[in-house]
C-alpha positions as CSV (number, residue, x, y, z in Angstrom):
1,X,17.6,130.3,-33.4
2,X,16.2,127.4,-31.7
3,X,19.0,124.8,-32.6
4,X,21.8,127.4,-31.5
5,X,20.4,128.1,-28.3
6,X,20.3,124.4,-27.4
7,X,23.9,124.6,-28.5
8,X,25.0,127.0,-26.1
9,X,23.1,125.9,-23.5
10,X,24.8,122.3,-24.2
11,X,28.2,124.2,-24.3
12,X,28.0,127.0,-21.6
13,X,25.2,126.8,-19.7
14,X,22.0,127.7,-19.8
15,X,19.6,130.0,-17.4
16,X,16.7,127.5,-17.8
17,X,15.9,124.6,-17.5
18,X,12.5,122.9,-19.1
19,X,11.4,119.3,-18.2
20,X,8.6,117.7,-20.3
21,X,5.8,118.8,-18.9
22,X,4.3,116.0,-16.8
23,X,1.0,114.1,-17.8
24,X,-2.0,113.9,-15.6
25,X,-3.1,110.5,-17.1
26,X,-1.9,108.1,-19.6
27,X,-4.0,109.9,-22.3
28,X,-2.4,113.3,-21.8
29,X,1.2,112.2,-23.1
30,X,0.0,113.9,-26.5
31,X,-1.0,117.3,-25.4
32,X,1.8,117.6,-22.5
33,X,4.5,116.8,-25.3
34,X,3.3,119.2,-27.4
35,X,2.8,122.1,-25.2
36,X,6.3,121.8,-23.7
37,X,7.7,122.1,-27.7
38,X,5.6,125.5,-27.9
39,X,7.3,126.7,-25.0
40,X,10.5,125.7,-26.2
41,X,9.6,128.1,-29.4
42,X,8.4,130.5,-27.6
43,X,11.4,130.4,-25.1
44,X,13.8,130.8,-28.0
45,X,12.0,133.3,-29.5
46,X,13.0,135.4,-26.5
47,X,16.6,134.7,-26.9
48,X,16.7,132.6,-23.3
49,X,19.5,130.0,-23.4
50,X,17.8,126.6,-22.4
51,X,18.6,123.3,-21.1
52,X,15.8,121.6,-23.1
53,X,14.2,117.7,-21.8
54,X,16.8,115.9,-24.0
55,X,19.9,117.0,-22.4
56,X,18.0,116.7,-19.1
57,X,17.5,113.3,-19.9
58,X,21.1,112.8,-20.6
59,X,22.6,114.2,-17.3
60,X,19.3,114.0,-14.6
61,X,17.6,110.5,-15.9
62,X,14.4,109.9,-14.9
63,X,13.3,113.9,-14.0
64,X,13.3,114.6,-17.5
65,X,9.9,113.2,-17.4
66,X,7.3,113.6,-15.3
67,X,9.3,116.2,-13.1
68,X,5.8,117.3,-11.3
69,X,5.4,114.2,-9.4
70,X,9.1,113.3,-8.6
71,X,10.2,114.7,-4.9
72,X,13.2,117.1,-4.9
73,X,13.2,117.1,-8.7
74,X,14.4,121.2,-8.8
75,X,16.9,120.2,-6.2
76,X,18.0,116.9,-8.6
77,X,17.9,119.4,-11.3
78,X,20.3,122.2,-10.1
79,X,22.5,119.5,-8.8
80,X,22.8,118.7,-12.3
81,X,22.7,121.9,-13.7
82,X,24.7,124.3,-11.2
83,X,24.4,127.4,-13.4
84,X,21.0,127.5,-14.3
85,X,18.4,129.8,-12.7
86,X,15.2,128.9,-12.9
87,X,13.3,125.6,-13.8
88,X,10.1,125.3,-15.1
89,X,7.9,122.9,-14.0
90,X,4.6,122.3,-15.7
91,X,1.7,119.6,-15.4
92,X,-1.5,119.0,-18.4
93,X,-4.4,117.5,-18.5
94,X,-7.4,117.6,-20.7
95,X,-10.8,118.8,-19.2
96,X,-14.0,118.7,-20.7
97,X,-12.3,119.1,-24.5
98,X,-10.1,121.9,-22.7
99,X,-6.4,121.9,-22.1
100,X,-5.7,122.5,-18.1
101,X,-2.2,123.8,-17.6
102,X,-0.3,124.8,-14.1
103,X,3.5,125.8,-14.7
104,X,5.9,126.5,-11.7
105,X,9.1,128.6,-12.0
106,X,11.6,127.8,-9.2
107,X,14.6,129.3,-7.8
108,X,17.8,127.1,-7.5
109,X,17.1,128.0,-3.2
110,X,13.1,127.6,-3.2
111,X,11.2,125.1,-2.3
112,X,8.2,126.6,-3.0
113,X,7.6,128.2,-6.8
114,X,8.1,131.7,-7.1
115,X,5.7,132.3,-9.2
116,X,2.6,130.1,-10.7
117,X,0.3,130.4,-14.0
118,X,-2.5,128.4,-14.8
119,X,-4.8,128.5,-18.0
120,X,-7.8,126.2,-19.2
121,X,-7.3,126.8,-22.7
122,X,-8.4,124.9,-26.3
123,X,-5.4,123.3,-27.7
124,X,-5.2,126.1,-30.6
125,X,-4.2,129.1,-27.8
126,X,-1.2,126.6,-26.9
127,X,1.2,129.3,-28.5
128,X,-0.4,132.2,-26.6
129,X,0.2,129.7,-23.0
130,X,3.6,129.3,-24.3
131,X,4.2,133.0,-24.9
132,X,2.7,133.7,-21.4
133,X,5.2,131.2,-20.0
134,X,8.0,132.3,-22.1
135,X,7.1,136.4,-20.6
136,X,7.4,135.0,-17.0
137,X,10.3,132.9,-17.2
138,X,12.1,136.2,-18.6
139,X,10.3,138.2,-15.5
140,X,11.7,135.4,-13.4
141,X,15.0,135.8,-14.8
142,X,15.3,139.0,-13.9
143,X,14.7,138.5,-10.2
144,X,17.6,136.2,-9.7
145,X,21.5,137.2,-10.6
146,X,23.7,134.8,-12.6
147,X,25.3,131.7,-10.6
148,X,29.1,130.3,-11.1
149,X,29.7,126.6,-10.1
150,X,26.3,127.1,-8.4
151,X,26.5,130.0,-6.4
152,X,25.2,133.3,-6.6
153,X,26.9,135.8,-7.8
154,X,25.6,138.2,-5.7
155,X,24.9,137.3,-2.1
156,X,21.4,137.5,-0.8
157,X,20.1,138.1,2.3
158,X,16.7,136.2,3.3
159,X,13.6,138.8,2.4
160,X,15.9,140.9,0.0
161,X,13.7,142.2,-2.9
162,X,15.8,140.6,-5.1
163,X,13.6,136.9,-4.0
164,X,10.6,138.4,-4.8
165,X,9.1,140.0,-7.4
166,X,9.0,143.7,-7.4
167,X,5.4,143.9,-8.9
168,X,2.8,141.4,-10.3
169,X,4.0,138.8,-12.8
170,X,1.3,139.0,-15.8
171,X,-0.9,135.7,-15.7
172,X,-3.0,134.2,-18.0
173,X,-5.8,135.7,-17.0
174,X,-7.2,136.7,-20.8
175,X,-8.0,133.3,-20.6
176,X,-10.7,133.4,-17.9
177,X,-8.1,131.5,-15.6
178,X,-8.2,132.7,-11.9
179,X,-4.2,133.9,-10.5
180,X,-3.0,131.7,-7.7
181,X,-4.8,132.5,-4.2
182,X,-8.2,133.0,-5.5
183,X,-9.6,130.0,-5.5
184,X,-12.7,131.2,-2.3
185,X,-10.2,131.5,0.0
186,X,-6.9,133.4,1.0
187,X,-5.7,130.8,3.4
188,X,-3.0,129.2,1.9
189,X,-1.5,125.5,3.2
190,X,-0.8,125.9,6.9
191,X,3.4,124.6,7.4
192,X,4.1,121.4,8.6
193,X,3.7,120.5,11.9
194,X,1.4,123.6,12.7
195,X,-1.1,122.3,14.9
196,X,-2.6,119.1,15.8
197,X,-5.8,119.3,14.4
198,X,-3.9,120.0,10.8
199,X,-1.7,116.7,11.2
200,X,-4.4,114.5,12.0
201,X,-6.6,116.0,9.1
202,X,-3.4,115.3,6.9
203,X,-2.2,111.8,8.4
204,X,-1.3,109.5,5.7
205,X,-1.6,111.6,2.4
206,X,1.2,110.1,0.1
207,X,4.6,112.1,-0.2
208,X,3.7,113.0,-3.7
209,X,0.0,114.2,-2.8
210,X,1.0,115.9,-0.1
211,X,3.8,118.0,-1.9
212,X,1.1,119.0,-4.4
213,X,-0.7,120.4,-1.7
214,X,1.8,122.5,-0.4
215,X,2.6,123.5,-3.9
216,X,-1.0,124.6,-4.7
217,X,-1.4,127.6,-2.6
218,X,-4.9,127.0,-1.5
219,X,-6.1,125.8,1.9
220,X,-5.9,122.1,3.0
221,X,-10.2,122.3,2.7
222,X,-10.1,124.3,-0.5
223,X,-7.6,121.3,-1.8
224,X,-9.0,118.4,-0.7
225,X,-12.5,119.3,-2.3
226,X,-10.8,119.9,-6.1
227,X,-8.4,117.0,-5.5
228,X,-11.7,114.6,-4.7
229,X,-10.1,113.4,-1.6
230,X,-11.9,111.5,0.7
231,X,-10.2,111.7,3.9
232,X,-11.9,113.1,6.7
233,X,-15.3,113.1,4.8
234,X,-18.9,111.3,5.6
235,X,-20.4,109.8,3.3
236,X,-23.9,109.1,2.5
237,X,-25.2,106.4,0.2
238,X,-28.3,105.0,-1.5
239,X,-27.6,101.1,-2.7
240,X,-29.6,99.1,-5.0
241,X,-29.4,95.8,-6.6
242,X,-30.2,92.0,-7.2
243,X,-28.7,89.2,-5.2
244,X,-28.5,85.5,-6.3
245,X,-27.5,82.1,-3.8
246,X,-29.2,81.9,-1.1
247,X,-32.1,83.9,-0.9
248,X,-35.3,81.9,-0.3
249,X,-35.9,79.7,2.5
250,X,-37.8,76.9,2.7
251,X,-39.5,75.0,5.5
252,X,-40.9,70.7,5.2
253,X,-42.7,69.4,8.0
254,X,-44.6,66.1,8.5
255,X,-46.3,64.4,11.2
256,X,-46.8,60.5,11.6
257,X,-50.4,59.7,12.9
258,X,-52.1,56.5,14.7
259,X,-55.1,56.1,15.1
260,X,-56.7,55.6,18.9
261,X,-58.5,52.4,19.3
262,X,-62.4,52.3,19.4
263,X,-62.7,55.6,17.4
264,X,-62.8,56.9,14.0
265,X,-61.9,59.7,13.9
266,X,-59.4,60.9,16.7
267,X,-55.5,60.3,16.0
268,X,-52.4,60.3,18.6
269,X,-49.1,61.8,16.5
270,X,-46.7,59.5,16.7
271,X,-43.9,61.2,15.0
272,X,-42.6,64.1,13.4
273,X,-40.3,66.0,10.8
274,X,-39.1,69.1,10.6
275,X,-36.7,70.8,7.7
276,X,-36.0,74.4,7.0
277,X,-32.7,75.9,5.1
278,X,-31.8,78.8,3.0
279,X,-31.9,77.8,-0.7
280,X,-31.1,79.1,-3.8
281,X,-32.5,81.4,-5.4
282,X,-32.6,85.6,-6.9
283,X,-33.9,88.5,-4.8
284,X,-34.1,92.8,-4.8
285,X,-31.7,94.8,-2.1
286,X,-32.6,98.5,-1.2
287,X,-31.5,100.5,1.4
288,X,-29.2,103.6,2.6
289,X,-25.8,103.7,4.6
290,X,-23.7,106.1,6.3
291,X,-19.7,106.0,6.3
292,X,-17.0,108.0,7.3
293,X,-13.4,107.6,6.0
294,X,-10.6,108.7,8.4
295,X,-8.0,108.0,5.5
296,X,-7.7,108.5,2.3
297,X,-7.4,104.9,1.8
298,X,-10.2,103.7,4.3
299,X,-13.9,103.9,4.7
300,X,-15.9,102.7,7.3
301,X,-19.8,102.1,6.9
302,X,-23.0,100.6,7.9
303,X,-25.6,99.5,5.6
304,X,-29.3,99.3,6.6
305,X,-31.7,98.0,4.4
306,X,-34.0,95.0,3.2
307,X,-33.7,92.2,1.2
308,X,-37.0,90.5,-0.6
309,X,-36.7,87.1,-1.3
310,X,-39.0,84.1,-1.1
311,X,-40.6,81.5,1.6
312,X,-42.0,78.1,1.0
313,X,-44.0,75.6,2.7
314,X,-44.4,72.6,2.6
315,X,-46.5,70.1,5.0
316,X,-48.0,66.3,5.0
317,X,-49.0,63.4,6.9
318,X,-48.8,60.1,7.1
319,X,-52.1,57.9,9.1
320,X,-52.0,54.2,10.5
321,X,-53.8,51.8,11.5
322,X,-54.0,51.3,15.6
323,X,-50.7,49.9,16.7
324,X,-49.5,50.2,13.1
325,X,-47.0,53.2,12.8
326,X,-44.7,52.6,10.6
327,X,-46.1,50.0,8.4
328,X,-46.6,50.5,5.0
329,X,-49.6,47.7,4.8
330,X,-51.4,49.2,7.8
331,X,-51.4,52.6,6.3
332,X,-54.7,54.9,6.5
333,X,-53.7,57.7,4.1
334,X,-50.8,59.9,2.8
335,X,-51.1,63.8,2.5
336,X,-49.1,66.4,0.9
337,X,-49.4,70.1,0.6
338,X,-47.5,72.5,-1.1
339,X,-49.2,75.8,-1.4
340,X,-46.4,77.9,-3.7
341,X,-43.9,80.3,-3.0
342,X,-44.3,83.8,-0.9
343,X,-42.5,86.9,-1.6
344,X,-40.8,87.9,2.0
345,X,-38.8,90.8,3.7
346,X,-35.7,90.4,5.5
347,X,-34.0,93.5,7.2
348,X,-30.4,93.9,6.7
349,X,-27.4,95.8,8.7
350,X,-23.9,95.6,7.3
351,X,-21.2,97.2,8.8
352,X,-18.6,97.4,6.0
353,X,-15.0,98.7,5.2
354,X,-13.7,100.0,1.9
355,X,-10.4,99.4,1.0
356,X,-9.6,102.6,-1.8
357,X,-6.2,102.0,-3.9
358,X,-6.5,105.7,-4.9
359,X,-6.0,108.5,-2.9
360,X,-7.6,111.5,-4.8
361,X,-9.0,111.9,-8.6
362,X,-12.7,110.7,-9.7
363,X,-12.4,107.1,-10.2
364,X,-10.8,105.1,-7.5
365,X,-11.2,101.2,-7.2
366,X,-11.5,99.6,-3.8
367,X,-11.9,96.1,-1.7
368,X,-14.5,95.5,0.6
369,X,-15.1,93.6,3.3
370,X,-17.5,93.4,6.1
371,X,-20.2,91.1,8.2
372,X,-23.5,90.7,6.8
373,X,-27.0,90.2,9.3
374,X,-30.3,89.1,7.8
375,X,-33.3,89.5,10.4
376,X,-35.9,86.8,8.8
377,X,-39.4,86.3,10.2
378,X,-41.1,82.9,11.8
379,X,-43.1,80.5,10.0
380,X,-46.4,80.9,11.6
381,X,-49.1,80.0,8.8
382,X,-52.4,79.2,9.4
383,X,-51.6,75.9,7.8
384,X,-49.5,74.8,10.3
385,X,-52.9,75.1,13.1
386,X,-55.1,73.5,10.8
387,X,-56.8,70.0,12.1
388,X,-53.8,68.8,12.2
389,X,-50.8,70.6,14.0
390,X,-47.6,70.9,13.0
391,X,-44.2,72.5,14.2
392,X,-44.0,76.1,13.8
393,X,-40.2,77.5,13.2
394,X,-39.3,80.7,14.8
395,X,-37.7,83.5,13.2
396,X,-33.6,84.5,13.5
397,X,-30.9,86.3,12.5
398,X,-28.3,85.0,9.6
399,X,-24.6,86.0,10.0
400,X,-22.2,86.0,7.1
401,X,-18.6,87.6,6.2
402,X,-18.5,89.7,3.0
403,X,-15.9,90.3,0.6
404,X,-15.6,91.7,-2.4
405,X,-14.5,94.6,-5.1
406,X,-16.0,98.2,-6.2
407,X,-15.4,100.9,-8.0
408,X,-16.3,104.6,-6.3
409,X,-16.8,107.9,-8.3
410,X,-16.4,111.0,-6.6
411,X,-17.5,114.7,-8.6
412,X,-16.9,118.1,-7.7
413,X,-19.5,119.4,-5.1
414,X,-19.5,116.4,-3.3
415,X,-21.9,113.9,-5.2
416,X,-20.6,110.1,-5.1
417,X,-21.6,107.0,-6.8
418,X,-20.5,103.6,-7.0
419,X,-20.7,99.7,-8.6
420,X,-19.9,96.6,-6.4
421,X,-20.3,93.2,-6.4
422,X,-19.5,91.7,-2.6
423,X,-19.5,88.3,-2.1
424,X,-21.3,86.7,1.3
425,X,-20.3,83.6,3.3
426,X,-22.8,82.4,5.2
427,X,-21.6,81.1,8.4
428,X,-25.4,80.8,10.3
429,X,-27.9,79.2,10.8
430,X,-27.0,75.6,9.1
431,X,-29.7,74.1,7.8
432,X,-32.1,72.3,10.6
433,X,-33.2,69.3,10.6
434,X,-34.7,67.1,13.4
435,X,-36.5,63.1,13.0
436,X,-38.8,62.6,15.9
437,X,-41.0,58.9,16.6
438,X,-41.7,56.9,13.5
439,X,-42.3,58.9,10.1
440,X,-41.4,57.2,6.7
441,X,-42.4,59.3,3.9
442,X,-40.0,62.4,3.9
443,X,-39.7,64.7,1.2
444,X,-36.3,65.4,-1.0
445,X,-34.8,68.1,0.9
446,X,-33.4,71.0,-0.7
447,X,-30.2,72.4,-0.6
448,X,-28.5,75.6,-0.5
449,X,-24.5,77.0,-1.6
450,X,-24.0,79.1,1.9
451,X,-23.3,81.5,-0.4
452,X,-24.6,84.8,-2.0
453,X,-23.2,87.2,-5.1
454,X,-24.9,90.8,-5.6
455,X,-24.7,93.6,-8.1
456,X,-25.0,97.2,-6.3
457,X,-24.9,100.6,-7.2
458,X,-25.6,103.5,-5.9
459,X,-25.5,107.4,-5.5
460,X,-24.6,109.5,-2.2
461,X,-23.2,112.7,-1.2
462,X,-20.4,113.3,1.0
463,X,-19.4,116.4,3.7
464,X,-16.1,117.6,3.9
């Protein structure tokens, strides 16, 4: 029965027509090819002539496959196929080890699916879906007279009962599935243009999003939350991680000291070095940061939060003879100190933009850029007010650019996480350095990359 029904629909038309069934992902090729043949069985097992997705291929191209996210496919279709009545249009996915199915029958005049099914099913109740979509189609059927050269046979008058169905199309509901409207709320997706605050909650959704929107009967809120779309959402974060470059700072100072004729003990400074610079080394980042993203492809943050790191010190002197700065063969004594490393806090603010290349699903990858500010502290040690004074430096702020490259996970009731690694340019301060009098024994300065790299993640939350 199968073949010759493919014959005749070949040959004389057919009343349906049956695209593949388009894939949500790559991975559901398998079960979306397999469900469509089921309901090719179970269509021929009802005696329905067909227009099956080889001879759609043949005539339509491209809509053969992947019909659900192709604009005006129905209307490509029935331009195609002028006789044929009703099209089904179906989408899978697996979920959780579960099938997830949503057919749509359409009219050759509708827009908008006449009727909808859905199940969540395990892939051994495929023929009972197909069965359930081979009953509507036949329901459908019935609703809508035979065409010739693509028109109706029978004229129909907009809001004749002949459009609509005269009672409830069974659903799949022994399957648990709910029918189309109940998903919390019975507002269904406002029409275009109706009312400003809709448009600029809506601005910018692709065409293809946005047409599944309309298609899914539920409200615009209802919709964005199971599509896990972040437009018009805040977003809260917690971030964590370890940064590497230049995260420790380190300050050298010297003085050059003569001694006053006539005494022992009492020294004029006759010079002076100073040296302080960000340097490399590896460091912990926590903090919190709050976002809102007016787009589905833009986010906009700031990030507060500290940074720990590390501060050294470093001091000496250098004593002469009276009159004899800066001769080696006049020289008293020669002193260097290094007490060791100290672990130190800087404060953070980042205001940062995300860059998503995904408008809805869980995993979407973005770019990031932003400015980076690290408040840092003075170095006032006691060392540096011993007997011998030395320059103090005050604290400051560093600025950098960011950029970098993340991927963000959104789940169903709101929670977020995310992994990033940005990349920071610092442009300020340049390392300092000033010479003052005579001094002649200056350490080996160290050197930094003006540069940081850091691993976050994080988990958050976001409001709709």
């Amino acid at each position: 029965m199968f073949p010759l029904l493919m014959l005749l629909g070949q040959a004389f038309g057919a009343d349906l027509l049956v695209p593949t069934f388009t894939p949500r992902s790559l991975s559901d090729f398998g079960p979306a090819e397999k469900l469509t043949e089921e309901v090719l069985l179970a269509v021929a097992d009802k005696n329905i002539v067909f227009v099956p997705p080889s001879e759609i291929q043949k005539r339509a191209g491209e809509v053969a496959d992947g019909c659900a996210d192709i604009p005006n496919c129905t209307a490509i279709l029935y331009r195609h196929f002028p006789d044929a009545r009703v099209a089904v249009v179906g989408t899978v996915s697996w979920n959780e080890g579960l099938i997830e199915a949503k057919v749509r029958f359409y009219g050759p005049e509708d827009n908008s699916p006449i009727e909808v099914i859905e199940g969540n099913f395990p892939e051994s109740q495929m023929p009972q879906f197909a069965a359930k979509v081979a009953r509507t189609s036949e329901e459908v059927l019935g609703l809508i007279p035979e065409r010739k050269a693509g028109a109706l046979v029978a004229a129909r008058e907009p809001g004749s009962p002949q459009n609509k169905p005269t009672k409830p199309i069974e659903r799949y509901d022994d399957l648990d599935q709910p029918a189309r409207g109940e998903s919390g709320s019975d507002e269904g997706p406002p029409a275009v243009g109706e009312g400003e605050e809709f448009e600029r909650r809506t601005a910018g959704l692709p065409p293809r999003l946005w047409e599944r929107y309309k298609e899914s009967g539920l409200s615009y809120q209802d919709w964005k939350e199971k599509a896990l779309v972040r437009a018009g959402s805040l977003i809260l974060e917690v971030h964590a991680g370890a940064v590497f470059g230049d995260v420790d700072r380190v300050y050298d100072t010297r003085v050059s000291l003569e001694q006053v004729a006539g005494t022992d003990d009492e020294f004029d400074q006759v010079g002076a070095y100073q040296y302080e610079s960000w340097v490399r080394g590896s460091g912990f980042l926590v903090g919190g940061s709050v976002g809102y993203a007016p787009l589905w492809w833009m986010e906009a943050s700031i990030f507060g939060g500290v940074q720990l790191g590390h501060k050294k010190l470093s001091i000496g002197y250098e004593a002469y003879e009276p009159g004899g700065a800066g001769d080696p063969s006049k020289s008293i004594d020669i002193y260097s100190h290094d007490p060791g490393e100290l672990t130190s806090v800087y404060g953070v603010i980042e205001p940062r933009v995300r860059l998503l290349t995904l408008p809805n699903g869980p995993v979407k990858p973005y770019l990031l850029t932003g400015l980076s500010t690290r408040f840092y502290d003075a170095y006032d040690d006691p060392l540096l007010t011993g007997e011998t004074v030395y320059p103090k430096r005050p604290g400051g702020v560093s600025l950098g650019v960011t950029a970098g490259g993340g991927i963000a996970f959104d789940a169903p009731k709101g929670a977020v996480g995310f992994i990033e690694v940005p990349w920071n340019w610092i442009a300020s301060p340049r390392p300092y350095e000033l010479v003052e009098g005579t001094i002649l024994n200056l350490p080996r300065q160290e050197t930094g990359a003006s540069q940081t790299l850091a691993f976050r993640a994080g988990i958050g939350f976001r409001f709709f």
